[in-house]
C-alpha positions as a printed Julia matrix, in Angstrom:
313×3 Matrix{Float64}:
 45.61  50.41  166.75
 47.73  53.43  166.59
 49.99  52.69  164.04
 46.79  51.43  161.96
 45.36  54.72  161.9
 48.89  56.56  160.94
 49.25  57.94  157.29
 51.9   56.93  155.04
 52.81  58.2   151.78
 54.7   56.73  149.12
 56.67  57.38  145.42
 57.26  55.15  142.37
 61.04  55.18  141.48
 62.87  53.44  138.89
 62.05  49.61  139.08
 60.59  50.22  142.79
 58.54  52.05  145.33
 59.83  54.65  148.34
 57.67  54.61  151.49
 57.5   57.64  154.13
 56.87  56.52  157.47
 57.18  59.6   160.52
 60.41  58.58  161.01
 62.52  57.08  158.03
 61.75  56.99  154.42
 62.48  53.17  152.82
 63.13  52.32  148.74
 63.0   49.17  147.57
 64.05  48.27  144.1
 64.2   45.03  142.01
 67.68  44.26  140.42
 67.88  42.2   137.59
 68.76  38.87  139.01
 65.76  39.24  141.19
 67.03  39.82  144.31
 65.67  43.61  146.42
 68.31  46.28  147.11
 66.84  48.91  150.06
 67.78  52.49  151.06
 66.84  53.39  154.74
 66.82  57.38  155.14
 65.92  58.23  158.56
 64.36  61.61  159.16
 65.48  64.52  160.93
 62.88  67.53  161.79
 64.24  70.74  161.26
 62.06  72.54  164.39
 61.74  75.89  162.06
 60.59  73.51  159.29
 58.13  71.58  161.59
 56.23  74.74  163.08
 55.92  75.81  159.11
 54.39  73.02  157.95
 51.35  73.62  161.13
 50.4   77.04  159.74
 47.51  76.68  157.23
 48.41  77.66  153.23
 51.83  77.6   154.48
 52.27  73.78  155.09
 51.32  73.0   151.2
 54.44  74.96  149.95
 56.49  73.3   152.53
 55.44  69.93  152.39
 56.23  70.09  148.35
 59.78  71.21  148.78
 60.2   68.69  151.87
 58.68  66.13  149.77
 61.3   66.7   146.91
 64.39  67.24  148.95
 63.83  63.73  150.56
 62.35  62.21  147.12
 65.74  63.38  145.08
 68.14  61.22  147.39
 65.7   58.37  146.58
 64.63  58.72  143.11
 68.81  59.16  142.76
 69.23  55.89  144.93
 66.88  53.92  142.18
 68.13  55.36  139.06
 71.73  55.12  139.91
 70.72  50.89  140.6
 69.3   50.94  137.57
 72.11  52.34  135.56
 75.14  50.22  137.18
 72.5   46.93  135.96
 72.68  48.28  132.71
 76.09  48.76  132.72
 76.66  45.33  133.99
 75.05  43.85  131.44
 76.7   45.68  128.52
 80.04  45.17  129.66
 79.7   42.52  132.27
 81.58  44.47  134.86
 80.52  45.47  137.97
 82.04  48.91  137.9
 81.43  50.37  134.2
 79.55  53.19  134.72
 76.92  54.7   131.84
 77.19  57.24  129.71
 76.66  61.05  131.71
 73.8   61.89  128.76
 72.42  58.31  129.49
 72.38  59.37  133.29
 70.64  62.46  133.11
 68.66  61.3   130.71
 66.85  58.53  132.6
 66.62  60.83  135.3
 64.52  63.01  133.95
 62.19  60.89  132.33
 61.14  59.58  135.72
 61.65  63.59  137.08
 58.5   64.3   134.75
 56.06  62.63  136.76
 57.76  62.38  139.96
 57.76  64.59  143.1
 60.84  66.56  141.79
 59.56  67.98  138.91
 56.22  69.46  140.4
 57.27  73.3   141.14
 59.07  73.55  137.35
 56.44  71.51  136.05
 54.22  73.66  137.5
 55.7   76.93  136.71
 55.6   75.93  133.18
 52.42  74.51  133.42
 51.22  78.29  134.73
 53.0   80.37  131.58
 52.72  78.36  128.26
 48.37  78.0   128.75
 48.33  81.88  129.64
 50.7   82.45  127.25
 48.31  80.48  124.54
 45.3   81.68  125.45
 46.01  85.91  124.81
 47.8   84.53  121.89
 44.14  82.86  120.46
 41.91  84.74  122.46
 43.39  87.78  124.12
 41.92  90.45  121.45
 38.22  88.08  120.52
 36.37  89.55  124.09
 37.35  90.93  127.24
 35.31  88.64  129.42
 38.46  87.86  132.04
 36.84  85.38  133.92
 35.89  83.69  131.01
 39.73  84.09  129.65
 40.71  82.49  132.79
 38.36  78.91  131.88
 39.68  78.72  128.59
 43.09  78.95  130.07
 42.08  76.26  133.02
 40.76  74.16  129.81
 43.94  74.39  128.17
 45.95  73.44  130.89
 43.78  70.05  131.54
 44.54  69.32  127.46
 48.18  69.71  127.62
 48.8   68.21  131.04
 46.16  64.71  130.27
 48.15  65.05  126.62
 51.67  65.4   127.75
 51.06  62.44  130.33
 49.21  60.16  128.04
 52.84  60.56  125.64
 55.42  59.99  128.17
 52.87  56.59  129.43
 53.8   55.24  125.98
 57.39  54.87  126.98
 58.35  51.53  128.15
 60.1   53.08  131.49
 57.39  55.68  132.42
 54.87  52.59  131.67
 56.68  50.53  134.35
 56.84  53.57  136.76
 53.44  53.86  136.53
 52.93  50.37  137.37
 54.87  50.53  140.17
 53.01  53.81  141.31
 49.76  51.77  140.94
 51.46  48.99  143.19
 52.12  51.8   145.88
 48.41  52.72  146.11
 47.57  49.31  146.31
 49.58  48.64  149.38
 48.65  51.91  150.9
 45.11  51.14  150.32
 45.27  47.6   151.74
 47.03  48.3   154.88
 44.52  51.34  155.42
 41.66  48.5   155.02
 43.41  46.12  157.87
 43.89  42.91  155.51
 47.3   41.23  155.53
 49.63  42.05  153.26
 49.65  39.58  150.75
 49.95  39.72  146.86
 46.96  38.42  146.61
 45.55  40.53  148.99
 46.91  43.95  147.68
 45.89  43.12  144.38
 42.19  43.28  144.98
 42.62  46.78  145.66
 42.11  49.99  143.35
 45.33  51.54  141.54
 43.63  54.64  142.45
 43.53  57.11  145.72
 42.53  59.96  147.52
 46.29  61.69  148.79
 47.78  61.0   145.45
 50.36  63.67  144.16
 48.37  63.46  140.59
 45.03  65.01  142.67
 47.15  67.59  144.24
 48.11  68.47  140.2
 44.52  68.59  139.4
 43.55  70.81  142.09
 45.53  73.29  140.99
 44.25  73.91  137.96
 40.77  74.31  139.61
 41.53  76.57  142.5
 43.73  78.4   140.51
 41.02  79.28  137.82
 38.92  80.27  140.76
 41.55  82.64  142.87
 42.23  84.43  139.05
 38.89  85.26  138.6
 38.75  87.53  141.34
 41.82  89.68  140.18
 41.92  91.88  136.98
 44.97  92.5   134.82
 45.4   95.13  132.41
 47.56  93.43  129.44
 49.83  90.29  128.81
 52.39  91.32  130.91
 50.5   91.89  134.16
 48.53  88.56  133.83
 51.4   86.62  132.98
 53.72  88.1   136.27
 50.35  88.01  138.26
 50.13  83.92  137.9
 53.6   83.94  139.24
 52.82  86.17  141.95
 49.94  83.86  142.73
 51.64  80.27  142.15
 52.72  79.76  145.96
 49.09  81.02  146.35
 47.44  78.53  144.43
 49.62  76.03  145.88
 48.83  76.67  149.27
 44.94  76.62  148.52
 45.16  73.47  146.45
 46.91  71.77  149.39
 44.24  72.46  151.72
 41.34  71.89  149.92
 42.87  67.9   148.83
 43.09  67.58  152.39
 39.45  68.84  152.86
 38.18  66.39  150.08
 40.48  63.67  151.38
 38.64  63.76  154.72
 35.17  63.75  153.05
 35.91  60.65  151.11
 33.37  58.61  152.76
 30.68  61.01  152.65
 28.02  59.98  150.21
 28.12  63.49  148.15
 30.95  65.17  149.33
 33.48  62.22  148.23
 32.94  63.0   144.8
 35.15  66.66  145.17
 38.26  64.39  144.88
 36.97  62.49  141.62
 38.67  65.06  138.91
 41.82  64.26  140.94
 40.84  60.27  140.84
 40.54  60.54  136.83
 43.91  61.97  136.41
 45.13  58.82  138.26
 43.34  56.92  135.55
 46.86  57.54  133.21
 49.34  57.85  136.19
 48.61  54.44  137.16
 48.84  51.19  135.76
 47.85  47.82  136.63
 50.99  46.37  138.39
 52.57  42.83  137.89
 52.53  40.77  141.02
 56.53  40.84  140.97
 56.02  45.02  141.58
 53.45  44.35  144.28
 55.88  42.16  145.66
 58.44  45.07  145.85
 55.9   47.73  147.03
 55.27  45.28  150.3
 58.33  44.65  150.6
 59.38  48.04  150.99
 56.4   49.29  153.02
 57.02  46.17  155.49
 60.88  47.41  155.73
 59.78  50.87  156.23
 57.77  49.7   159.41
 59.83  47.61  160.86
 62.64  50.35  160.69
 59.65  52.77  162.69
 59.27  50.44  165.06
 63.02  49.69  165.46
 63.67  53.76  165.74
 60.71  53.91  168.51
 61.87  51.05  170.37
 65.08  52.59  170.66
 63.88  55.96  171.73
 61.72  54.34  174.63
């Protein structure tokens, strides 16, 4: 009953899904003749880095960089299976490698909506609204709170817009089916049924711990924390977000963890909705051969926990 109560967390990669167990982190992705290719990445706890991540505000900051650190060697793993299949199937040989533009390329399409991109995404996700808002507002009144909800409403546009785009893609449309297959999984092992297709397709593409909340929530909390500073001029408000992002970050992290524990509270639930909606674009319904992969690599991830605790006992 343990293990049923321990929290996972997951990541859509090219053509697969990475699950995070306390102890190793498991990809599996689906190669074109059908067949699963997995990456085992055992984790090792830096002490300094473990009694960080216990110290409230703190723990958000660290769990991000953590979080991309271990995603990169995984989101790499996926992406460099990809491109060898690609390669093989332009030139029929096994070691052709693509193209370096081709390489980076695909990369950073997936980057954009992965784990990886969040602190530059972020940071410019923090600038250009401020920056667009004194440019169309900054001499019409000097209300600065209300400066600061414009802003927050122009972030929301370009982030829903700029996600929305990049969905239209074939490949981000297919990530985001895969991400939708990792919910699914999550959310059926968290409800005790067996892991089945079948099963995990019943579920919701949507949920509580997603990254895509954590996005949202940053917006919010950080039109609230700006509206109790003032700034004289452009410069000062633009240095002052940066001063404040690893503040805002901190907050946001605490507060989805508040909401996420209030999810079955009749009222209080609905504090992680805005977070749920976002999740309406960065999820797709997944195929039934992605769900396949998504079990497959959650079931790999726990049998390599319980092969790591078995041979710690």
């Amino acid at each position: 009953m343990a293990e049923q109560n321990s929290i996972y967390g997951g990541q859509a990669v090219i053509e697969g899904v990475m699950f995070a167990g306390r102890n190793v982190h498991v990809t599996a992705v689906r190669k074109k003749d059908g067949s699963l290719d997995f990456l085992e990445v055992p984790r090792k706890d830096i002490p300094w880095v473990q009694t960080l991540k216990k110290i409230p505000l703190v723990r958000g900051i660290v769990g991000i960089i953590e979080s991309s650190a271990k995603g990169a060697q995984h989101l790499n793993f996926s992406a460099e299976s990809f491109a060898e299949q690609e390669g093989e199937n332009k030139s029929a040989a096994k070691d052709e490698k693509p193209g370096f533009f081709s390489n980076i390329s695909m990369i950073l399409g997936v980057a954009v909506v992965g784990v990886l991109s969040f602190l530059f995404g972020k940071f410019v996700f923090t600038l250009v609204p401020a920056i667009i808002e004194q440019f169309l507002f900054g001499n019409v009144f000097s209300n600065q709170i209300l400066h600061n909800l414009i802003e927050g409403v122009i972030k929301i546009i370009l982030l829903v817009g700029y996600i929305y785009f990049i969905s239209l893609t074939p490949m981000i449309r297919r990530l985001f089916q895969y991400h939708g297959a990792e919910h699914k999984v999550i959310s059926a092992y968290e409800a005790g049924v067996e892991l089945t297709v079948s099963n995990v397709q019943k579920f919701n593409t949507l949920h509580y711990r997603c990254g895509s909340s954590f996005i949202v929530f940053t917006v919010l909390i950080g039109v609230v924390i700006y509206s109790f500073l003032h700034y004289d001029g452009y410069v000062e408000r633009i240095l002052q977000r940066l001063v404040l992002l690893p503040v805002v970050i901190g907050v946001s992290y605490e507060v989805l963890r508040f909401t996420n524990s209030l999810r079955e509270v009749p009222v209080l639930r609905y504090l992680g909705y805005p977070g749920l909606w976002l999740q309406l674009l960065t999820t797709k319904e997944p195929e039934d051969s992605q769900v396949e992969v998504s079990i497959a690599s959650f079931n790999r991830m726990r049998e390599a926990e319980k092969r790591i605790m078995e041979g710690r006992a």
